[in-house]
N, CA, C and O atoms as a Tinker XYZ file with bonds, in Angstrom:
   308  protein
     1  N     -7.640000    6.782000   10.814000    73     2
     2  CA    -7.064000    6.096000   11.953000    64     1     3
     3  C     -6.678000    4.662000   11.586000    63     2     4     5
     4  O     -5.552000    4.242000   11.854000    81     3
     5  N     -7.447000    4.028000   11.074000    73     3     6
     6  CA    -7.185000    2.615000   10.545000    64     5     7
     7  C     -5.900000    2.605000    9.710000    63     6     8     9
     8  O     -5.091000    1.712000    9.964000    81     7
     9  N     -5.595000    3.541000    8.685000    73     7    10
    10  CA    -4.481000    3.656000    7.722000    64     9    11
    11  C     -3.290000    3.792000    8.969000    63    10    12    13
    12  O     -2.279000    3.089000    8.963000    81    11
    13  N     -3.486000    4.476000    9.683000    73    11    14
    14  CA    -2.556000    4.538000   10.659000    64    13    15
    15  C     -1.779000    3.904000   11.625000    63    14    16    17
    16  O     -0.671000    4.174000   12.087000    81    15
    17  N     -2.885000    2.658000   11.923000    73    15    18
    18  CA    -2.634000    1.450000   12.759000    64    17    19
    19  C     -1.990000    0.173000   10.930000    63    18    20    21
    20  O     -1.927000   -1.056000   10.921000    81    19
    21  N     -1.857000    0.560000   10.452000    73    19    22
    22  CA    -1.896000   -0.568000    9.450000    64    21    23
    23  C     -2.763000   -1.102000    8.828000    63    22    24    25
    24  O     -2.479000   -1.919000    7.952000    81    23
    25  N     -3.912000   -0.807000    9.097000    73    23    26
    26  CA    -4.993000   -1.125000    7.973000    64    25    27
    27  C     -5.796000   -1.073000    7.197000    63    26    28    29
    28  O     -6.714000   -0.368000    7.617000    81    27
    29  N     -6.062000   -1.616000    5.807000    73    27    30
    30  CA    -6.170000   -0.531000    4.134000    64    29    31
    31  C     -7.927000   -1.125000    4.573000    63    30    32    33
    32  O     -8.501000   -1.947000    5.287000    81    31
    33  N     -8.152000   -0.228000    3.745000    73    31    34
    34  CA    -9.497000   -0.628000    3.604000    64    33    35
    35  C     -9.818000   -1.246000    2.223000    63    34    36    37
    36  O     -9.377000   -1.075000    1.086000    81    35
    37  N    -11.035000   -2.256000    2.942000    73    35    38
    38  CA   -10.723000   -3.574000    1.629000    64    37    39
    39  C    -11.540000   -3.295000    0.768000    63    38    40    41
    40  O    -11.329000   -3.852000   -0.309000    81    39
    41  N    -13.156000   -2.075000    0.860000    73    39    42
    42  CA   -13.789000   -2.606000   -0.133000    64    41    43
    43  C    -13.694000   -1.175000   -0.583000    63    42    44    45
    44  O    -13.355000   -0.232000    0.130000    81    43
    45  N    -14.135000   -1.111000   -2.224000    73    43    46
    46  CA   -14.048000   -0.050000   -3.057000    64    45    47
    47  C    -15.440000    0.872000   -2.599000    63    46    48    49
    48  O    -16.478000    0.327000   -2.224000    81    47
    49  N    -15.294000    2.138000   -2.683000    73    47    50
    50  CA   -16.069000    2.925000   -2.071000    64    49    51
    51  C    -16.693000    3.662000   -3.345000    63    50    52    53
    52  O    -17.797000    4.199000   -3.254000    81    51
    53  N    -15.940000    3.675000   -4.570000    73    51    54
    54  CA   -16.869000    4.601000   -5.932000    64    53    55
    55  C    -15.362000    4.395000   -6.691000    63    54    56    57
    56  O    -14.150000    4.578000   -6.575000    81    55
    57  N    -16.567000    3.799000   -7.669000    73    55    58
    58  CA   -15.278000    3.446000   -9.140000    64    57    59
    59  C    -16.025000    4.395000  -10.141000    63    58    60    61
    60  O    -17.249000    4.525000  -10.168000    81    59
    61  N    -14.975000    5.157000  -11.109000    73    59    62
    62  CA   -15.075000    5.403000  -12.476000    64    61    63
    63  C    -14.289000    5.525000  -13.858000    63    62    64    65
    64  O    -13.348000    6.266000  -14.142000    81    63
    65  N    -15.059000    4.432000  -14.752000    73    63    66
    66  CA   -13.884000    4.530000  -15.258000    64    65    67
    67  C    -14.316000    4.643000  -17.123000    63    66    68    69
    68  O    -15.486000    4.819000  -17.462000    81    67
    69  N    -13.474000    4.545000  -17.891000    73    67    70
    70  CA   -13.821000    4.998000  -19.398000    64    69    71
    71  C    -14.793000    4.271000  -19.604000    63    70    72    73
    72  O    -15.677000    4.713000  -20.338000    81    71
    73  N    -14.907000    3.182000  -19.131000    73    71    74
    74  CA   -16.331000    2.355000  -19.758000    64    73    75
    75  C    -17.628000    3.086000  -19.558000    63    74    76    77
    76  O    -18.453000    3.319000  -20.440000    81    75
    77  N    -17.714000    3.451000  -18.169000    73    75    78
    78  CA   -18.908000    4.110000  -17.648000    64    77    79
    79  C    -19.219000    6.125000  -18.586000    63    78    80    81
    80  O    -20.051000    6.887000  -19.080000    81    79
    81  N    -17.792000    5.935000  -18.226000    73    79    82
    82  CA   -17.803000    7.224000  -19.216000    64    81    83
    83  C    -18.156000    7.560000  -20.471000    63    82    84    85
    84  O    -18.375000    8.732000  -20.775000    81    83
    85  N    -18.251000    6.505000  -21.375000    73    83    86
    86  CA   -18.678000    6.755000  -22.698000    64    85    87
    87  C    -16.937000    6.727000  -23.488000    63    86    88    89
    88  O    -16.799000    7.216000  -24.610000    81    87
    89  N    -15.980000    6.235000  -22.895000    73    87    90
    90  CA   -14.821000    6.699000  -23.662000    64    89    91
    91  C    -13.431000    7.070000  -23.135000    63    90    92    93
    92  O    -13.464000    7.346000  -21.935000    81    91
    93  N    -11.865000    7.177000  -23.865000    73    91    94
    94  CA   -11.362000    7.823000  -22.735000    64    93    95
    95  C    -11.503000    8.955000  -22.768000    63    94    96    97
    96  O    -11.396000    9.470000  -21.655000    81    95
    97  N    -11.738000    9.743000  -23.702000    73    95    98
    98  CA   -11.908000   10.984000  -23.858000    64    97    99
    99  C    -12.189000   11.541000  -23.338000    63    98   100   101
   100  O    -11.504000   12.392000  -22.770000    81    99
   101  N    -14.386000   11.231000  -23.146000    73    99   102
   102  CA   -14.916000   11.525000  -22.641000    64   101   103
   103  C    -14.772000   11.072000  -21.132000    63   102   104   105
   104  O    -15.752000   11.408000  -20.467000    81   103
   105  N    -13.560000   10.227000  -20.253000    73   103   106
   106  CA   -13.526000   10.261000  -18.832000    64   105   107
   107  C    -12.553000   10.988000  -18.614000    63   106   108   109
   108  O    -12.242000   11.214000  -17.445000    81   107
   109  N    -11.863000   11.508000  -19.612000    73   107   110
   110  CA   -11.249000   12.884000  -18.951000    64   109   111
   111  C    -11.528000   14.205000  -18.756000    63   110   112   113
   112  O    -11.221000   15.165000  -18.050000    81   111
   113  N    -12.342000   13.822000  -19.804000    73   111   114
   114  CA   -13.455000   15.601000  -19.687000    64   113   115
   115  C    -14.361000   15.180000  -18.651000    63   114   116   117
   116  O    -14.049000   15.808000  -17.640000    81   115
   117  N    -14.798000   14.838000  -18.547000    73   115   118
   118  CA   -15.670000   14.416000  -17.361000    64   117   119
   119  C    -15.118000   14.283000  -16.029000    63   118   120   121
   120  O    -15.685000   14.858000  -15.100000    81   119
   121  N    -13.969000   13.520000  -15.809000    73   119   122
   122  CA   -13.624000   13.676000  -14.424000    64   121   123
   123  C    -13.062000   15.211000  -14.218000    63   122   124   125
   124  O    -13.103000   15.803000  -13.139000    81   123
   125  N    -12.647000   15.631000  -15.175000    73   123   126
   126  CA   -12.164000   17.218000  -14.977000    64   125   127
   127  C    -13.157000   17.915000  -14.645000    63   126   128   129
   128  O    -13.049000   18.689000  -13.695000    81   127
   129  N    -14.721000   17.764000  -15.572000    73   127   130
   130  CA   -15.924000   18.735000  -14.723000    64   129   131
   131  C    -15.915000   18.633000  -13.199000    63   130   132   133
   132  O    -16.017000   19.461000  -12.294000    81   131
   133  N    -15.717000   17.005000  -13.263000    73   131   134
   134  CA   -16.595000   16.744000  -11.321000    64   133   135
   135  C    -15.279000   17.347000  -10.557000    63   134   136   137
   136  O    -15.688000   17.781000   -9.480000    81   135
   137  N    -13.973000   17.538000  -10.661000    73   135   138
   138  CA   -13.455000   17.698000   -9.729000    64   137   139
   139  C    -12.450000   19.406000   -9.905000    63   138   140   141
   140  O    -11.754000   19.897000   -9.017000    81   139
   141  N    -12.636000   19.864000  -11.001000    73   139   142
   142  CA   -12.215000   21.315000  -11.576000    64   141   143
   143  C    -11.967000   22.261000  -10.657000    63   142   144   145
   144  O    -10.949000   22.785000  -11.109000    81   143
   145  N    -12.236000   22.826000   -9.652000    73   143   146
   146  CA   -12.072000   24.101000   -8.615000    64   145   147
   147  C    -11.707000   25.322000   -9.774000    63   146   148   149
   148  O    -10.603000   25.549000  -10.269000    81   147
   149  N    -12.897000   25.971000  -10.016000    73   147   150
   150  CA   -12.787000   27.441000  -10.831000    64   149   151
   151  C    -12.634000   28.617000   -9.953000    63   150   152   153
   152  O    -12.707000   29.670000  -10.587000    81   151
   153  N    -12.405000   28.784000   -8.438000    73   151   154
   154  CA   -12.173000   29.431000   -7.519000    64   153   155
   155  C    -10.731000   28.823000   -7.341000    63   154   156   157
   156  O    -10.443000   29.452000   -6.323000    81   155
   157  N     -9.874000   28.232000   -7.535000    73   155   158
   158  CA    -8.736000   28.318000   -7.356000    64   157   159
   159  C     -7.495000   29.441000   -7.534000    63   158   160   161
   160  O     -7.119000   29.448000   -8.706000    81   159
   161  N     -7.051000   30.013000   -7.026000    73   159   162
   162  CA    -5.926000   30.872000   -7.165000    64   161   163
   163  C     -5.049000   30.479000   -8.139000    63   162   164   165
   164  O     -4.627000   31.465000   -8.743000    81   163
   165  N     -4.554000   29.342000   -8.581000    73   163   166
   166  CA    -3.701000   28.825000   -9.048000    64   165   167
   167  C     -3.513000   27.282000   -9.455000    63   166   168   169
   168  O     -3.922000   26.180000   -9.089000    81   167
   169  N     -2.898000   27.681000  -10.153000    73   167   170
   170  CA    -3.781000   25.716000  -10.722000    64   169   171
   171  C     -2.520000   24.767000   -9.858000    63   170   172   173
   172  O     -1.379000   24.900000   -9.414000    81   171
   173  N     -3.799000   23.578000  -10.004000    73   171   174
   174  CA    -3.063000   22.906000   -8.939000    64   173   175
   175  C     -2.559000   21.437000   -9.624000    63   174   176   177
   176  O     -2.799000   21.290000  -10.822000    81   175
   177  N     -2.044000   20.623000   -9.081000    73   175   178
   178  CA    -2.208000   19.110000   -9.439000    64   177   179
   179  C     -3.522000   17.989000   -9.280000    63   178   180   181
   180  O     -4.047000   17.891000   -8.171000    81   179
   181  N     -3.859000   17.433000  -10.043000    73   179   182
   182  CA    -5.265000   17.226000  -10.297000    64   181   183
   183  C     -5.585000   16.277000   -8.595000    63   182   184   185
   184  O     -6.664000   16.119000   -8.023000    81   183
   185  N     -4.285000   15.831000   -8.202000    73   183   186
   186  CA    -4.492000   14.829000   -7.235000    64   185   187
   187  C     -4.588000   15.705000   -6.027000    63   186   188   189
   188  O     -5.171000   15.365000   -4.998000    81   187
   189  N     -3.877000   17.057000   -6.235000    73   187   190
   190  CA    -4.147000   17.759000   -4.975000    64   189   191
   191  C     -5.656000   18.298000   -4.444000    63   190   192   193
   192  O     -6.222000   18.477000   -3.366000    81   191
   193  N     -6.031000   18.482000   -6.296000    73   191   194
   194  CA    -7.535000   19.213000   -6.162000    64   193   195
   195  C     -8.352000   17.919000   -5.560000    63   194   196   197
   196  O     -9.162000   18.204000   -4.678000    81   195
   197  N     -8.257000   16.715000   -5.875000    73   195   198
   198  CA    -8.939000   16.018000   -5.474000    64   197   199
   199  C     -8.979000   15.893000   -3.828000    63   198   200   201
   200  O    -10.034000   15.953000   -3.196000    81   199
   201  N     -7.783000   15.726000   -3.272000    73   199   202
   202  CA    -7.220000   15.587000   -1.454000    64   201   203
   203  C     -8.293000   16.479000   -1.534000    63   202   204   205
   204  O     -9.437000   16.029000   -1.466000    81   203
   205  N     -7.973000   18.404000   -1.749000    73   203   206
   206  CA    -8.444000   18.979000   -1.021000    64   205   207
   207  C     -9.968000   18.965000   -1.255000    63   206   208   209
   208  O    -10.372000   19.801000   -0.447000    81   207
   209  N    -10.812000   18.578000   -1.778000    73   207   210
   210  CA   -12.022000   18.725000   -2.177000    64   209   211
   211  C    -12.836000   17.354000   -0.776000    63   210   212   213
   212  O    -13.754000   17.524000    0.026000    81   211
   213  N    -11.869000   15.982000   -1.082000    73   211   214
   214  CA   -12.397000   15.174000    0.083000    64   213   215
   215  C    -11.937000   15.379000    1.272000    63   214   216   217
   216  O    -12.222000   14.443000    2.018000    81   215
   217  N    -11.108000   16.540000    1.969000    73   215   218
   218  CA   -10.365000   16.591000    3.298000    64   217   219
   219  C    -11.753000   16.986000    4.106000    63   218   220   221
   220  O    -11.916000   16.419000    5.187000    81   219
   221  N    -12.646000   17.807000    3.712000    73   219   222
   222  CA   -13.350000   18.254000    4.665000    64   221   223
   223  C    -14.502000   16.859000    5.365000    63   222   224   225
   224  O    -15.117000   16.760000    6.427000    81   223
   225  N    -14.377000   16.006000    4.218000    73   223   226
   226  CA   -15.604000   14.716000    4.553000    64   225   227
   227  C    -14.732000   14.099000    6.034000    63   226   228   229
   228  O    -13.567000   14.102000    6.434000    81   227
   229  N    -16.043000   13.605000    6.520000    73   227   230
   230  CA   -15.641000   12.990000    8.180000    64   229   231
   231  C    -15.621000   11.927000    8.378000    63   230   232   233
   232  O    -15.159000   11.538000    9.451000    81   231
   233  N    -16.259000   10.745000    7.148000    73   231   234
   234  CA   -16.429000    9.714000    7.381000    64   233   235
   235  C    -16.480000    9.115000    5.253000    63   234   236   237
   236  O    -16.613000    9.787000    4.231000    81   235
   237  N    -16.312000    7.727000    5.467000    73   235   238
   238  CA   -16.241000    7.119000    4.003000    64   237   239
   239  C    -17.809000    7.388000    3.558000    63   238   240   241
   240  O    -18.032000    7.718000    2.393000    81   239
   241  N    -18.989000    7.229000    4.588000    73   239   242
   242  CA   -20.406000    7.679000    3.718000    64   241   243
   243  C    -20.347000    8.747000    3.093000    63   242   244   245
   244  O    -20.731000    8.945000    1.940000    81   243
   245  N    -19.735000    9.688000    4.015000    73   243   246
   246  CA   -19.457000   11.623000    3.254000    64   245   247
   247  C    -18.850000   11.104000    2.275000    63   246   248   249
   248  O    -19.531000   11.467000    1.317000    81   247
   249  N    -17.472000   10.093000    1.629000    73   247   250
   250  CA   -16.818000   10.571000    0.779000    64   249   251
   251  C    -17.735000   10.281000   -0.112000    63   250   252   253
   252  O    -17.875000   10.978000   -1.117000    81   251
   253  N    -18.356000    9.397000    0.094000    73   251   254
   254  CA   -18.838000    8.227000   -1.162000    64   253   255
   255  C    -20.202000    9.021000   -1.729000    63   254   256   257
   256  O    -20.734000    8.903000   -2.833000    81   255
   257  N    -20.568000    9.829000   -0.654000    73   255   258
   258  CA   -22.201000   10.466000   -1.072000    64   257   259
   259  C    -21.443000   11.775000   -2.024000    63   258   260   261
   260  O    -21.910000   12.049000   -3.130000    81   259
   261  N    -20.544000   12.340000   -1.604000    73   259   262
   262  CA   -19.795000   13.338000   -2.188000    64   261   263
   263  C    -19.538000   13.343000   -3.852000    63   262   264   265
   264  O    -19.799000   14.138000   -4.754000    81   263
   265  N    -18.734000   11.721000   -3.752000    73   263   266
   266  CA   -18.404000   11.415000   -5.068000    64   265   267
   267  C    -19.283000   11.163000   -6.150000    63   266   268   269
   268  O    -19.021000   11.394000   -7.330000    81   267
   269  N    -20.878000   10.432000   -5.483000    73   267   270
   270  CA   -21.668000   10.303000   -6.402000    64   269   271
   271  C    -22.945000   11.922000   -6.841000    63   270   272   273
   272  O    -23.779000   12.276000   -7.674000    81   271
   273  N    -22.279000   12.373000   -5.607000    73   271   274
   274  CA   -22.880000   13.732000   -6.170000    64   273   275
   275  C    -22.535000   14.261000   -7.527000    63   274   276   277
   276  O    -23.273000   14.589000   -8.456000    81   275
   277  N    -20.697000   14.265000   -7.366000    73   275   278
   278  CA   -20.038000   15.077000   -8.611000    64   277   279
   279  C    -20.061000   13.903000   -9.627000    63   278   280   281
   280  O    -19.439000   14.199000  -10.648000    81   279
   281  N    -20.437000   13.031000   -9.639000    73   279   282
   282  CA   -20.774000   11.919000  -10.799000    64   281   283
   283  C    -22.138000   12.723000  -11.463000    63   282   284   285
   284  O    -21.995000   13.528000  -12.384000    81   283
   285  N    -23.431000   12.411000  -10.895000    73   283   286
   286  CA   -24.538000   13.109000  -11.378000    64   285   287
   287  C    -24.153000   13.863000  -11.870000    63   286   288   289
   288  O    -23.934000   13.802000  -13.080000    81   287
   289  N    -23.816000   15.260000  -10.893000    73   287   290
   290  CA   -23.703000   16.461000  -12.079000    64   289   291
   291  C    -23.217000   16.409000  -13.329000    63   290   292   293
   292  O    -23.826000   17.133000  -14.116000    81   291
   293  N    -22.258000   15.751000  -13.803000    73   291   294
   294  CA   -21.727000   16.051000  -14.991000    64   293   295
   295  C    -22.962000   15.443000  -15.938000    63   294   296   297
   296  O    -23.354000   15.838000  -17.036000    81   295
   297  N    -23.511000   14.147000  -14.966000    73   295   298
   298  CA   -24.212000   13.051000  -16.226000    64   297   299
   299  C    -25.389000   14.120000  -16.369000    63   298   300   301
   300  O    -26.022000   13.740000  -17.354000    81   299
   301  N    -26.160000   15.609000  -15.716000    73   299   302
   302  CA   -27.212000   15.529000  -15.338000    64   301   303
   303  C    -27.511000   17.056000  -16.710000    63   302   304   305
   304  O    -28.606000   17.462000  -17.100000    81   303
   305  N    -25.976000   17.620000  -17.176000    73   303   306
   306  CA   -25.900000   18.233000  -18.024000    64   305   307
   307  C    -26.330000   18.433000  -19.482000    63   306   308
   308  O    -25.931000   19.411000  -20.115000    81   307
């Protein structure tokens, strides 16, 4: 609703990036684990898999608890 009236939201909600990753390498293999859909019909665009994976969250706590979920997992491997 806010995006809608004109206004961005100012503060960052979950950063990741090659540093944290160990590499770029390793933040592309890695962001590919956390956000992959192996139930997909058909492969998609990585930005779509992402939309559809956060569409169901209701609020920025959902996204943000979401995101650090699929962070762990990969680190927890």
């Amino acid at each position: 609703m806010k995006l809608f009236l004109g206004f961005w939201p100012l503060q960052t909600i979950w950063e990741y990036n090659p540093a944290m990753a160990g590499g770029y390498d390793a933040y592309v293999r890695k962001l590919v684990k956390m956000f992959h859909n192996p139930l997909a019909s058909e492969p998609k665009h990585p930005l779509d898999t992402f939309r559809d994976l956060l569409l169901p969250c209701k609020s920025i706590p959902e996204v943000r608890d979401f995101l650090f979920q699929a962070e762990r997992s990969i680190h927890n491997e």
